[in-house]
C-alpha positions in Angstrom: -6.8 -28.0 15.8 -4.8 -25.5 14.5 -5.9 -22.6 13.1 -3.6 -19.8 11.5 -5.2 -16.3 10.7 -3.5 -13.7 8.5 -3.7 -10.1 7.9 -1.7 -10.1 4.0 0.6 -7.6 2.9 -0.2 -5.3 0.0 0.9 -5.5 -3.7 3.8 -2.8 -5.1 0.8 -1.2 -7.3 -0.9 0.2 -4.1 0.4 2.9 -2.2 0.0 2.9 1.4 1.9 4.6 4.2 3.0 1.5 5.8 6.1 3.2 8.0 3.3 6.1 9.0 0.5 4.0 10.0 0.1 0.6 10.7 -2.5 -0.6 12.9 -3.0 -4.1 14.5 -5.2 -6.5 12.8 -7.9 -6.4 15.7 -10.7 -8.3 13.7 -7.9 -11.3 14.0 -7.6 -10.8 17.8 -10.8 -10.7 18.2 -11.3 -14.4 15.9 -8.6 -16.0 18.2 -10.0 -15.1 21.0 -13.7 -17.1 20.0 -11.8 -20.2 19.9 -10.0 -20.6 22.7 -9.9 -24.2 22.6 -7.6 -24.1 19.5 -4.1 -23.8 18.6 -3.8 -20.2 17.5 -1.1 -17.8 15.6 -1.7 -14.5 14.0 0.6 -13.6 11.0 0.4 -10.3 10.1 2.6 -9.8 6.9 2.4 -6.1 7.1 5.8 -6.4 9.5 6.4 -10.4 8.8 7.6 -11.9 5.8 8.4 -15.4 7.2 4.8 -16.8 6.9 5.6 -19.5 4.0 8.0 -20.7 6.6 5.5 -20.7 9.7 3.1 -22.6 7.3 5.6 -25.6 6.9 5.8 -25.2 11.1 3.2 -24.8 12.1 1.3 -26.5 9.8 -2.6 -25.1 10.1 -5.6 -27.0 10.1 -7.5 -23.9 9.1 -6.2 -20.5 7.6 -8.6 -17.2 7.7 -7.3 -14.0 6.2 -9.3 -10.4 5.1 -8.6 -7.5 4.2 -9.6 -4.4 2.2 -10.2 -4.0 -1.2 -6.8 -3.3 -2.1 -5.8 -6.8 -0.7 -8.4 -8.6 -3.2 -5.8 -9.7 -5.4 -2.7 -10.6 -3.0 -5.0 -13.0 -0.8 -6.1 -15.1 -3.9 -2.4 -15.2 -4.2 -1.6 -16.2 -0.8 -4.4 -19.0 -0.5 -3.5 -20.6 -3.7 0.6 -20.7 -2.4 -1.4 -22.6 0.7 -3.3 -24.9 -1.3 -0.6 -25.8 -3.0 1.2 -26.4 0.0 -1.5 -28.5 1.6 -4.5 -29.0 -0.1 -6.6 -30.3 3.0 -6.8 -26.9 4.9 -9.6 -25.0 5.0 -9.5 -21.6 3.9 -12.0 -18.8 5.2 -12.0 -15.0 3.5 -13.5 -12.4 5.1 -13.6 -8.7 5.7 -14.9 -5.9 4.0 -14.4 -6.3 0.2 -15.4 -10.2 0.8 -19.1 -8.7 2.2 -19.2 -6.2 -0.6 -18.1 -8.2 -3.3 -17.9 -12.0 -2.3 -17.7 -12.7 -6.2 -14.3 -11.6 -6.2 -13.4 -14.6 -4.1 -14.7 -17.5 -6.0 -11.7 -18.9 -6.5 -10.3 -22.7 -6.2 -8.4 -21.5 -2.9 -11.0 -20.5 -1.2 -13.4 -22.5 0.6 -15.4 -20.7 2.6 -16.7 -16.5 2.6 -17.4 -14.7 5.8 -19.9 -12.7 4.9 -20.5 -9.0 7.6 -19.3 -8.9 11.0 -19.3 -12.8 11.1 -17.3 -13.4 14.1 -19.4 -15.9 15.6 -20.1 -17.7 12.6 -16.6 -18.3 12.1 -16.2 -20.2 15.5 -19.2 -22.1 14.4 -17.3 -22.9 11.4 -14.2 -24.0 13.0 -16.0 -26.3 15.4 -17.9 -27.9 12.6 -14.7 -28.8 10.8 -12.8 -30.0 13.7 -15.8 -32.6 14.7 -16.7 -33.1 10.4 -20.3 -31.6 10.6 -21.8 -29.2 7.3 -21.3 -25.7 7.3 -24.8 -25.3 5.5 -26.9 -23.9 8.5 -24.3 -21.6 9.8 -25.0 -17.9 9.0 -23.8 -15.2 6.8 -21.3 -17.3 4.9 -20.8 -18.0 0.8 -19.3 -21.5 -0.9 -18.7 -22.2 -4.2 -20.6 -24.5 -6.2 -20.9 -25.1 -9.9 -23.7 -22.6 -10.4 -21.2 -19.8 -8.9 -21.4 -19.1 -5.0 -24.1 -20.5 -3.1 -25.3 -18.2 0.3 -26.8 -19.2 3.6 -29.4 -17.5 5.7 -27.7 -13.6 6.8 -28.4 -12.8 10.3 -29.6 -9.5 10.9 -30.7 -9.8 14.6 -27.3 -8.6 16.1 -27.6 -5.1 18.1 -24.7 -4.7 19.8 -21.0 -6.1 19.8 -21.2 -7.2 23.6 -21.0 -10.4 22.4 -17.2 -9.6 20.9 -14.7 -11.4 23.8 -11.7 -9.2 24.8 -9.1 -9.6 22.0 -6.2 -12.1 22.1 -3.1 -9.0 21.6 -1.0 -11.9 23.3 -0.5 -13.2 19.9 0.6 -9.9 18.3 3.0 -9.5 20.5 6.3 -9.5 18.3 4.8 -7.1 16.5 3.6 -4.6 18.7 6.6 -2.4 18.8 5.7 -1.5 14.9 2.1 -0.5 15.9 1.8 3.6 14.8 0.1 6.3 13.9 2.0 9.1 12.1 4.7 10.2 15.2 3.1 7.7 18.1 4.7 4.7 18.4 3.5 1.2 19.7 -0.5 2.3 19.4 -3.4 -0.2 20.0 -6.6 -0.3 18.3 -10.1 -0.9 19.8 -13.4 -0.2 18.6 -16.7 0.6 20.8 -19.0 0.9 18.2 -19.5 0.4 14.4 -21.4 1.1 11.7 -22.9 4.8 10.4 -26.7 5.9 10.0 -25.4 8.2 7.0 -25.3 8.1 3.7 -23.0 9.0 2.0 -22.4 7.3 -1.3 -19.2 6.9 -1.3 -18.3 5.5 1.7 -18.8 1.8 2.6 -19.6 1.6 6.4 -23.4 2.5 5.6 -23.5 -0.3 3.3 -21.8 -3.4 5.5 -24.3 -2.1 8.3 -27.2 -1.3 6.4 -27.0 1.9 8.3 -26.9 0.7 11.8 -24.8 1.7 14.4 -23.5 -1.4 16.4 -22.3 -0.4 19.7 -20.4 -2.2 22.7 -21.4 -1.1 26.4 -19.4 1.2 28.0 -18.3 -1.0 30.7 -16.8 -3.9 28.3 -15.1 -1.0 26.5 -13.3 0.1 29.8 -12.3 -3.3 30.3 -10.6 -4.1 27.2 -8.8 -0.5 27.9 -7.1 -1.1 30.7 -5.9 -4.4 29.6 -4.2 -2.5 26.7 -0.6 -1.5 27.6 0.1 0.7 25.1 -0.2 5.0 25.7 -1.5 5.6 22.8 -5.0 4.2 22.1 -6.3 4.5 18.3 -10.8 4.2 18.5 -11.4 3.0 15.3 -15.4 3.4 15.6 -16.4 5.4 12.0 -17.9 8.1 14.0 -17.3 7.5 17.9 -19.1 11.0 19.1 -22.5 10.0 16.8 -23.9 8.5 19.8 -23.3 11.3 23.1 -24.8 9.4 25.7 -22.7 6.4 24.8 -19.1 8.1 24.3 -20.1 10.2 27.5 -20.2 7.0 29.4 -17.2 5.5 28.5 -15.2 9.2 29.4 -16.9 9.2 32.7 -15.9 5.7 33.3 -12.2 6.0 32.2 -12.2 9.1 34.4 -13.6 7.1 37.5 -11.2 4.6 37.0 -8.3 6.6 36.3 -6.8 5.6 33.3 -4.3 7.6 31.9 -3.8 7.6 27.6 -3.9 9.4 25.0 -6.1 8.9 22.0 -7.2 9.3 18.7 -10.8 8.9 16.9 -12.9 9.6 13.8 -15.6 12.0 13.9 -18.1 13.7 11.4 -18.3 17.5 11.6 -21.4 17.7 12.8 -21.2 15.4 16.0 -18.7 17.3 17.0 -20.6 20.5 16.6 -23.5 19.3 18.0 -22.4 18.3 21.3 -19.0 20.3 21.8 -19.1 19.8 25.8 -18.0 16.0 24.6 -15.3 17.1 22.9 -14.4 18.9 25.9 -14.9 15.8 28.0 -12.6 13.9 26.0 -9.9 16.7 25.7 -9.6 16.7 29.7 -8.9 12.9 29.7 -6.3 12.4 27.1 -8.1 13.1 23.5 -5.2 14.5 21.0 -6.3 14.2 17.6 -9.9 13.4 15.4 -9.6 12.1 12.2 -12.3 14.5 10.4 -14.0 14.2 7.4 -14.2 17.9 6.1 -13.6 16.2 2.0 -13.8 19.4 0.4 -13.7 23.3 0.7 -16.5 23.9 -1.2 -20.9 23.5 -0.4 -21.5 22.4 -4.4 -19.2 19.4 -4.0 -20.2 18.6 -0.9 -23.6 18.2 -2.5 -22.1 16.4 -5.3 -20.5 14.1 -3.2 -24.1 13.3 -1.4 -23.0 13.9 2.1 -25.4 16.2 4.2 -23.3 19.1 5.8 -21.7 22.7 4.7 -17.9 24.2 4.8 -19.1 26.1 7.8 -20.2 23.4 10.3 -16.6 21.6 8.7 -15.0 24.6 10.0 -17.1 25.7 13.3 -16.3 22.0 13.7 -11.9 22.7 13.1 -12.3 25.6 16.1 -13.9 23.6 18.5 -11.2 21.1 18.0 -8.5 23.8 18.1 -10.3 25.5 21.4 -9.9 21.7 23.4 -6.4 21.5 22.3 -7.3 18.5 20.0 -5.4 18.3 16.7 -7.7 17.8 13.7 -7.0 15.4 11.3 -8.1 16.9 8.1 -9.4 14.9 5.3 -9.7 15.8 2.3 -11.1 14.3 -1.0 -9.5 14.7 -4.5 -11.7 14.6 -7.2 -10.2 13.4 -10.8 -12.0 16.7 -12.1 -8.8 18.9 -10.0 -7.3 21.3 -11.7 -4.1 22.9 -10.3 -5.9 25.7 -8.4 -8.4 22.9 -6.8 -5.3 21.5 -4.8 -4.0 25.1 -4.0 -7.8 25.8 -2.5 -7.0 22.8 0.2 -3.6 23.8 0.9 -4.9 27.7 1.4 -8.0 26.3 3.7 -5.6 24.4 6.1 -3.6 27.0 6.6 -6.3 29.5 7.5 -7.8 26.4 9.7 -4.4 25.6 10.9 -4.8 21.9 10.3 -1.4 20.5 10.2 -2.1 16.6 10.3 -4.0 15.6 6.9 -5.8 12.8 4.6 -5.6 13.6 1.1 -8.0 10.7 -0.6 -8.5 10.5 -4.3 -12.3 10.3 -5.5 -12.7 6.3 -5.5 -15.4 4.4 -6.4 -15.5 1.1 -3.8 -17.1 -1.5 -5.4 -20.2 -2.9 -3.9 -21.5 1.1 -2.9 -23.9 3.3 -4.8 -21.2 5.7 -5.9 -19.5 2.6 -7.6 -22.5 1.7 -9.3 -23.2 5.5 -10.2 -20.1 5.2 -12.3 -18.9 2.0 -12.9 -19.0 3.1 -16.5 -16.9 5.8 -16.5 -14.0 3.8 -14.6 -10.8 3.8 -16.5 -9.4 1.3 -14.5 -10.5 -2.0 -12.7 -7.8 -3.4 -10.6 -8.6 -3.7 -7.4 -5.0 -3.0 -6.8 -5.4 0.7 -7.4 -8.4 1.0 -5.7 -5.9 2.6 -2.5 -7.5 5.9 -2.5 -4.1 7.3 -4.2 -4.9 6.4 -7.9 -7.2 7.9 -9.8 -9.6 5.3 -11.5 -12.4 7.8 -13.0 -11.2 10.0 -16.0 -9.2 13.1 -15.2 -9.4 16.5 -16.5 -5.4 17.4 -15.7 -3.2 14.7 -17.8 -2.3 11.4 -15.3 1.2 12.6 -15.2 -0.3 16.7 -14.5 -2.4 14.8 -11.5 0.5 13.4 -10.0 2.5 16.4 -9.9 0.2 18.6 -8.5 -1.1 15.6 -6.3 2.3 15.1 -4.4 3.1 18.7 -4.6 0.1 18.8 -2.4 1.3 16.2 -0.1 5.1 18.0 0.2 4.0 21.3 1.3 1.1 20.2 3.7 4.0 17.9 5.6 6.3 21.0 5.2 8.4 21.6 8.2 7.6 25.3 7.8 3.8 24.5 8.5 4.4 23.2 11.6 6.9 25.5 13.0 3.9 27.8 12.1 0.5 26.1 13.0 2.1 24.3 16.6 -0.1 21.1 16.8 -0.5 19.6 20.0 1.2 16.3 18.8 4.3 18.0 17.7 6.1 16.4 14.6 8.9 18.2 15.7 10.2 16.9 18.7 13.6 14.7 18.7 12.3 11.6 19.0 8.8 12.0 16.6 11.3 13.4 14.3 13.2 10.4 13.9 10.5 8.0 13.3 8.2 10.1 11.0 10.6 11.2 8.2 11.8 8.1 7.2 8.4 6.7 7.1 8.0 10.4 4.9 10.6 9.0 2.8 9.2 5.5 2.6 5.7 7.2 1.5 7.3 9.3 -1.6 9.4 6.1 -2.6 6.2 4.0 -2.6 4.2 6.2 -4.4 7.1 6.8 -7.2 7.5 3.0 -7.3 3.4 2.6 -7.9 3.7 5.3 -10.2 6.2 3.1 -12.4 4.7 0.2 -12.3 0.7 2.2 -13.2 2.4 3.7 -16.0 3.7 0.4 -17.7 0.5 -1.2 -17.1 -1.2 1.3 -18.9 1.6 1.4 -21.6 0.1 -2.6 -22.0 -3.0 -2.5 -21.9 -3.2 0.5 -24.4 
């Protein structure tokens, strides 16, 4: 059979810095590689725009396709163009904002939603259509029926990912060269654990995990990384030192076996200042930058925003990082309550942390987590489209247009050329060749964001 899967681009409305990061769609890797037996292409339209025209070739038996919530919208879209096309493949959703909110995918043009990390009951699925067999006692999955979506049994026996094959990157190859991360070029993505045992409202890992931390063995993980051939390696476990034991293994084992990268990760504050001789581990074989969730510069919001930790350990945290030569990744949450002195405090705070590299999120409200629910009254706006983490969708106290201003002001002087003349990080932005690539994808960023800004503001203009 043949089966197509595909990563889907994003709408204008969103913003998303597409030249700055863009990440290979390793849940699809990991699909193909389940069903070996099959005919298999990846499309990932994030760098393709030919996929109408690979359809008509290639013409797929199946098509699966997920995505965030931001992509809610534009895969409805894509799935109906496909069962227009042919009305006999079988299309599969799933991903994140399927699990959290399936609803959103009862639509004509989709048959079939993946519900969690459902790998295995998508190769299941495959093999029942290619020998015509029900899909009604295969787990975690959604269908629609006439009395809205009807769910099978969920299977919560699953304690590790060994189970995950090694990922089929053969069929990204065309892409790879567009694989980044802010100034690395032609980056891979693994994972060696998932899930987070926290709980913080607002994010939701916790919530498509129930709070369980799903890990891979150590020795699995050093395979898959020295089949990657990339330099730069991007761990996209939600909080990869949470576990000690299990990211010392995996640094012992890449030092035993000699493998020479350079890598990136995500980290809470507080596994890193619990267990700083990790840090230090990592630093000595290649670790550059941590993606770190400091989200504000104040205790009371912290509190407000329900996540257990303090500025200090957020900043005890910063100097450890600094002290191992590790660039930290700040990021930063925006609630719609700023005033213009609110995005000065961050901008102050960096620069007394020296944190060059940054994530400036607005407050959102993911639908399908408690925060969501917490608010869903308040939400000015609904479209999942917006729901990008750079559009405000809860009331603010500055005007929209006073947000914006002050919001990109924020972005401009953090990226500032002076900063980092000033703060020297350890992945300098400005040497010849990171130069080149990151400002036009700087460029491309402000461009997008005006564009959304445009379109936001004549939507509103309608719907008021």
């Amino acid at each position: 059979m043949k089966v197509m899967l595909i990563y889907p681009d994003v709408d204008p409305l969103s913003i998303i810095p597409g030249r700055l990061i863009n990440i290979e769609p390793l849940q699809m890797e990991y699909l193909a590689a389940m069903i070996p037996e099959q005919d298999v292409i990846i499309i990932d339209m994030k760098t393709d725009r030919r996929w109408k025209t690979v359809i008509e070739k290639f013409a797929p038996d199946i098509v699966g396709i997920t995505g965030t919530v931001i992509h809610a919208t534009r895969i409805i879209e894509i799935l109906r163009i496909i069962k227009e096309m042919n009305q006999q493949i079988l299309t599969i959703v799933g991903g994140p904002h399927a699990t959290l909110v399936p609803d959103d995918f009862d639509d004509p043009s989709v048959d079939i939603i993946a519900l969690g990390h459902s790998h295995q009951s998508f190769q299941q699925v495959v093999r029942a259509f290619e020998s015509n067999s029900p899909f009604g006692d295969i787990s975690d999955l959604a269908f629609r029926t006439d009395r809205g979506l009807r769910y099978t049994k969920r299977n919560t026996q699953r304690t590790n990912l060994n189970d995950l094959p090694m990922p089929r990157r053969d069929l990204t190859a065309r892409y790879r060269s567009k694989y980044c991360h802010l100034v690395w070029e032609k980056v891979a993505l693994m994972v060696s654990s998932i899930g987070c045992p926290h709980g913080c409202s607002f994010c939701p890992c916790p919530v498509l995990t129930g709070r369980r931390v799903l890990r891979r063995s150590p020795h699995l993980v050093l395979r898959e990384l020295s089949e990657i051939n990339e330099k730069y390696v991007y761990f996209g476990d939600d909080n990869f030192f949470f576990d000690p034991r299990h990211a010392s293994e995996i640094a012992r084992l890449i030092e035993q076996f000699k493998i020479k990268k350079e890598y990136y990760m995500l980290s809470r504050a507080d596994s890193i200042v619990n267990r700083p001789d990790i840090v230090e581990k990592w630093a000595s074989i290649g670790l550059k930058k941590v993606f770190i969730g400091l989200e504000t510069v104040s205790d009371i919001e912290m509190k407000q925003l329900h996540k257990k930790g303090s500025v200090d350990i957020n900043t005890r945290a910063v100097e450890i990082l600094h002290a191992n030569k590790v660039d930290p990744l700040g990021a930063f949450i925006v609630r719609p309550d700023f005033k213009e002195r609110d995005f000065e405090d961050i901008l102050r705070y960096m620069d007394r942390m020296k944190i060059f590299y940054f994530e400036f999120t607005v407050l959102t409200p993911f639908p399908g987590t408690p925060f969501y629910e917490e608010v869903r009254d308040q939400l000015t706006y609904t479209d999942t489209r917006l729901y990008d983490l750079a559009h405000p969708v809860l009331p603010t106290t500055l005007s929209l247009d006073e947000f914006y201003t002050f919001y990109s002001r924020l972005h401009r002087k953090a990226m500032s050329a002076g900063r980092a003349v000033r703060i020297r990080p350890v992945v300098s932005p400005l040497r010849a060749k990171p130069l080149v690539r990151i400002l036009p994808g700087i460029v491309d960023l402000f461009r997008c964001a005006r564009r959304s800004h445009r379109l936001f503001r004549q939507m509103s203009s309608r719907a008021s």
